[in-house]
N, C-alpha and C positions, 0 to 999 in steps of 0.2 A: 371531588370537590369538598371543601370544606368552608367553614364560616369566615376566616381570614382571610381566604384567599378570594374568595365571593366580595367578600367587603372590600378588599385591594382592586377587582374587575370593576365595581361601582365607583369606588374612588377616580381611576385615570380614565371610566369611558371606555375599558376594551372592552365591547361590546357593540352588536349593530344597534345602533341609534336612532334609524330610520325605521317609520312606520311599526311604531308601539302604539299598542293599545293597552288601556286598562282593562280588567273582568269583566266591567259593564260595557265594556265596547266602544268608548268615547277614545278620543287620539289625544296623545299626550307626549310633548317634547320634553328632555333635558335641557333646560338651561344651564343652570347649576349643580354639581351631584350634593354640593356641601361640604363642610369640615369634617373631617372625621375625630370622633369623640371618644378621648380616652380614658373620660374617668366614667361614670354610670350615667345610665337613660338612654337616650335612643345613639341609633351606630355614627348617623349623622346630621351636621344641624347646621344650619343656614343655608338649605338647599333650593333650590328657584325653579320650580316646572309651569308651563301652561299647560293645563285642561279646555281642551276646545278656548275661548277667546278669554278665557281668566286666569291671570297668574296668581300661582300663590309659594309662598315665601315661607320656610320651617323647615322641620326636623323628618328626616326620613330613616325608618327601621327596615333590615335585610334581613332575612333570614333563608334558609335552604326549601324548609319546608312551611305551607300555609299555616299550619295546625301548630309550630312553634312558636306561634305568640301564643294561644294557651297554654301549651306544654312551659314556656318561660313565665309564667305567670303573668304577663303584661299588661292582665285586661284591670287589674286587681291593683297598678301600680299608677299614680299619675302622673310620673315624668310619659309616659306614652298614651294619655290621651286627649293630643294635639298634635299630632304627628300628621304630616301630608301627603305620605305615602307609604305604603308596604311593598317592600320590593321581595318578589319572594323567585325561586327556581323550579320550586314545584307548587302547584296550586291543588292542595289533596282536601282540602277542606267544602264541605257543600254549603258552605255557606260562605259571604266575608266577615272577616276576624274584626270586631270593631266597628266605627263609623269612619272608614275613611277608605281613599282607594287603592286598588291592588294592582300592582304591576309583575306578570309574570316575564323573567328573563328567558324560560326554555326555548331551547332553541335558537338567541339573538348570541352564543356565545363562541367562537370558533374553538374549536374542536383542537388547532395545535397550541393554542395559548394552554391548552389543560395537559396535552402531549409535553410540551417542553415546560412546563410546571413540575410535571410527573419525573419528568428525568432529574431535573435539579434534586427532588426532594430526594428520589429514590438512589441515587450516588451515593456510595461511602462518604463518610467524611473526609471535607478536605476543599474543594477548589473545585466544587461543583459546574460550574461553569464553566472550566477550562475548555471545553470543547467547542464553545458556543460566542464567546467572549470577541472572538478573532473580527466580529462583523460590526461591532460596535464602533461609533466614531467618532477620532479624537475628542473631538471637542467636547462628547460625555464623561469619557477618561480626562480630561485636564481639569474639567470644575467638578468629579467625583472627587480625584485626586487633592483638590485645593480642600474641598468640604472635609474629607476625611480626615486631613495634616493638623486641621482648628480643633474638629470633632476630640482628636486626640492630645491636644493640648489642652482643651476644657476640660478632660475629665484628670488628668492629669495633677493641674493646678489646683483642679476643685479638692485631690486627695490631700495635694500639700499643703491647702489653707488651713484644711482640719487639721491637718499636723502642727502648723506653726500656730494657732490657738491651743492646742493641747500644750505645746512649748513655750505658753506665756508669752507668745510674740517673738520668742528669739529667735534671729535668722539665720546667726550663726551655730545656734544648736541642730536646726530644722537642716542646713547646707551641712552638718558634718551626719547626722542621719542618713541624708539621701547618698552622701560621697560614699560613707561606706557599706551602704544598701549595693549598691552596682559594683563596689571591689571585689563582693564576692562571684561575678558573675553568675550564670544561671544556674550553675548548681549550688553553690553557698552562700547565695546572696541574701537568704532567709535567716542562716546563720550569722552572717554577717553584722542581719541588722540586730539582729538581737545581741551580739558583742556590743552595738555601739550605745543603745540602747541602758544595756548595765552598766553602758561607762559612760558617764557622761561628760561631755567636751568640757566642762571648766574645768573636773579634775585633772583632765588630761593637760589644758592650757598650761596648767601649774606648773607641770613637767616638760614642757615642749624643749628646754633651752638643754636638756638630759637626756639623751638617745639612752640611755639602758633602761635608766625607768620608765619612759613611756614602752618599750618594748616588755620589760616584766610587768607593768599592768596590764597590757591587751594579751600578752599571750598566758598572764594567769588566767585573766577573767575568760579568754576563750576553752581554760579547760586542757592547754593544750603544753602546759611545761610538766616535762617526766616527772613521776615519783618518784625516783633515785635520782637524780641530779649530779651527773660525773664531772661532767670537763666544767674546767673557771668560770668560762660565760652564761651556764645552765645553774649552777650553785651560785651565783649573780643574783640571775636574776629572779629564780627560787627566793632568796633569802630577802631580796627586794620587795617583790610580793608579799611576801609574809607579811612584812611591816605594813605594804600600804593598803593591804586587804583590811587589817586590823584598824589603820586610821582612819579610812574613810567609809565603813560600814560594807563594802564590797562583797556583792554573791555573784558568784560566777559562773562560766557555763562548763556545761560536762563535753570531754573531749570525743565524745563518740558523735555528737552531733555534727560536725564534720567529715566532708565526703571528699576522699583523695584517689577513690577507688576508681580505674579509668580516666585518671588525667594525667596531662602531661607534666613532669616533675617542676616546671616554671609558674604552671596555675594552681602547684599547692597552695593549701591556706595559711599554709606556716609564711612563704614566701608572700603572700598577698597583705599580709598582716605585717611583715617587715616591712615590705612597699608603703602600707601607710603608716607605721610608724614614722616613717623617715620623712612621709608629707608634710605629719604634725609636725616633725621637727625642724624641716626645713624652709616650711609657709608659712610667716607667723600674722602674714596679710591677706590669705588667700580669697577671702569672704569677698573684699573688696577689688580685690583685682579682677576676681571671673564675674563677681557678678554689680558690683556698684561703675566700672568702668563704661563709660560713653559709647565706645568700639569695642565687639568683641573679637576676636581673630582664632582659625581654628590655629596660627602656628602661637600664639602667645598661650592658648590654651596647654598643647603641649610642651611649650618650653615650662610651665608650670607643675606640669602632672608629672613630667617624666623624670622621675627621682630613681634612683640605686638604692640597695640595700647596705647595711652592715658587713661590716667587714666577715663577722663569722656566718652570715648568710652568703657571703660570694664562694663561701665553701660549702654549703650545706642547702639540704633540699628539707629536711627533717633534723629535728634533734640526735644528737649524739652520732650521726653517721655523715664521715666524712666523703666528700666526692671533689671533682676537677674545679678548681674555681673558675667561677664565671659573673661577669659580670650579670646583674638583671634588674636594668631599667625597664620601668614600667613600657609596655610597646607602643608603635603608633596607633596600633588597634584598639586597643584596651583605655586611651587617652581620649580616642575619639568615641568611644562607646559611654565615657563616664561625661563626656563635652554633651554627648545628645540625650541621655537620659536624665543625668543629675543637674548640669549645669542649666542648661537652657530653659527645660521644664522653672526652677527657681528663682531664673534671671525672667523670663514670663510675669512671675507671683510678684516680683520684688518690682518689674515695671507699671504691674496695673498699681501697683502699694502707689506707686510718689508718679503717677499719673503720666506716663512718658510711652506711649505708644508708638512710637515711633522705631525706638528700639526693637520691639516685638517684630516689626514686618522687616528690620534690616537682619534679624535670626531666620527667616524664609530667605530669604538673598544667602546666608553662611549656608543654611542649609542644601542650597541648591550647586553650593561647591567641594563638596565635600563627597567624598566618594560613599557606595553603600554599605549598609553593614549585610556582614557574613553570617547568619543562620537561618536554622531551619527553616523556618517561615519563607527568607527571601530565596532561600533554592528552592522549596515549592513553585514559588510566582516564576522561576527561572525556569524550572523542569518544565513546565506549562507553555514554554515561549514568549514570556514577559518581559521585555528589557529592562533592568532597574538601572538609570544612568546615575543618582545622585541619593544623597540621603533621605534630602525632600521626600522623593517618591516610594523609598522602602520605610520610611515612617508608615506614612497613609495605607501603603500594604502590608502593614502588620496590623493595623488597626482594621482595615477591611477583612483580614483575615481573622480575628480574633474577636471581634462584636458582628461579623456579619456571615463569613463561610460558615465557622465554626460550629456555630446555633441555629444555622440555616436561615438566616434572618433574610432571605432573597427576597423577599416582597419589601423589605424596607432599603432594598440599595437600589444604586443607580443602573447599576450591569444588569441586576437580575427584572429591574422595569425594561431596561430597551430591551433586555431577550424575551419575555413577555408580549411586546408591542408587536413585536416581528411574527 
């Protein structure tokens, strides 16, 4: 037993409720247990018990042991003394702590609520739960599910406002950001942002209607055009660079910073870097189409994103080494991964901006068509026997996985209260 977890059993009531007494022996009911308090002073406040035929109405302090109100200094503090109860689990002290009354839990506490407590915490990390989850019902999972999907989008949005007040409000700077944060996927998408980051979209605007030079600025500034520069298109756009490094003060990044090691030759960065060159060049509205538009659609999204590369990219994987040409339009996949993380999250911030909520709940209706995505996280919830039908749902379980398994946050979710209750 520990202090949060004590405070969570007081919180929902899992405990026998009937026939309590306090120290001095008078009978005393739960009405209210309280709010729980999470900045300082006592654990909880606005709490409602009768004592024999008087109610009273305040702030109640938990602790494990009696003797830790003075070990916590409490008696010395006066947010604690007015407090209308001590809830305590051991009562080791010969005296009571204070002027007020003490209610000991030993014994009123069942025994497998602390059992399947123990196993949740004591699990590897991961999906603690998985074993126990199976009893839970629907209708917990459909308003966790819902709670989680918002949860996830508030914190979301809340990153992006700070980004677009760092960007002086521009939304088109903040939207070519987030675009090329998620091109690099999850191994270079840190890299990524940092390309886009040194390059900033107006320079690039400049250039959009010129496919070589937006390609020799991104892939100077990524660090990533050879030192010796052979074939025509490579001494291009080398000598391209040069100039536009020099005109627009340009510091670039170092080519090591890029990880091609254990991918597939299609998710290089060189290739994901031509993908969006070709975006800039070929969207020169895109701001307003994905995200000022009334309707969003996940096929309009795609007929957007899914752009070709370069002609000397339909032959090449890497500089200076020739292979089979192939086409490489961005995938269905990769369209729909940059639709749920970049777009939507932006098109969110841009609706609460010009006051249109309405929007926002018809992106849970898209959501809820759109098939799930494919990693780690959602094969966990799959390996487990979790069916994820739709996007909707592997949202919210990536977010339960990643603020709640992960940290072992079980006392503050929904799954890990009903396994508890049970």
């Amino acid at each position: 037993m520990n202090e949060k977890l004590f405070q969570f059993i007081w919180e929902y009531a899992l405990f026998d409720i009937t026939e309590l007494y306090l120290q001095d022996g008078r009978a005393v009911t739960i009405l209210r247990p309280g709010i729980a308090n999470r900045d300082a002073g006592p654990d909880f406040i606005g709490a409602r018990i009768r004592i024999g035929n008087t109610i009273w109405v305040g702030n109640v302090e938990l602790h494990l042991k009696e003797s830790d109100w003075t070990r916590h200094g409490h008696e010395h503090n006066r947010q604690y003394q007015n407090i209308i109860l001590h809830v305590v689990l051991e009562a080791d002290s010969p005296y009571v702590q204070g002027n007020f009354p003490v209610l000991n839990l030993s014994g009123k506490i069942n025994h497998r609520l602390l059992d399947h407590y123990n196993k949740l915490m004591s699990r590897p990390t991961g999906i603690s739960c998985a074993p126990l989850e199976r009893n839970i019902s629907d209708l917990v999972w459909t308003q966790w599910i819902d709670r989680l999907l918002h949860e996830r989008w508030e914190q979301k949005t809340g990153i992006l406002n700070t980004h677009l007040q760092q960007q002086h409000n521009d939304w088109h700077q903040l939207f070519y950001l987030q675009l090329a944060r998620y091109f690099g996927a999850a191994v270079n998408n840190q890299a990524f942002l940092q390309l886009a980051t040194s390059t900033p979209f107006s320079i690039l605007a400049k250039h959009r209607d010129n496919l070589p030079h937006l390609e020799a600025i991104l892939f100077g500034q990524a660090g990533l055009l050879p030192e010796q520069a052979q074939g025509p298109y490579t001494i291009e756009l080398t000598v391209h660079y040069a100039f536009f490094r020099q005109k627009y003060g340009l510091t670039g990044m170092q080519g090591h910073e890029w990880k091609f090691l254990r991918m597939r030759p299609a998710h290089f960065p060189t290739i994901r870097i031509a993908q969006f060159a070709m975006l800039i060049h070929k969207s020169r509205h895109l701001f307003d189409q994905l995200i000022s538009t009334p309707v969003l659609s996940a096929v309009q999204v795609r007929a957007l994103l899914q752009v070709n590369v370069s002609e000397y990219w339909k032959q090449h994987y890497v500089f200076e080494k020739t292979s089979v040409r192939k086409e490489k339009l961005i995938g269905r996949q990769m369209a729909q991964n940059l639709l749920i993380n970049a777009v939507i999250p932006i098109r969110i911030l841009y609706d609460r901006y010009i006051g249109n909520m309405e929007r926002t709940e018809a992106l849970s209706t898209l959501l809820r068509t759109l098939p799930p995505e494919e990693n780690h996280i959602t094969n966990l919830w799959k390996q487990c026997g979790f069916g994820i039908s739709d996007a909707y749902t592997a949202q919210a379980l990536i977010q339960l996985y990643e603020h709640y398994c992960l940290p072992k946050q079980c006392l503050r979710c929904a799954i890990g209260l009903s396994i508890l209750k049970q």
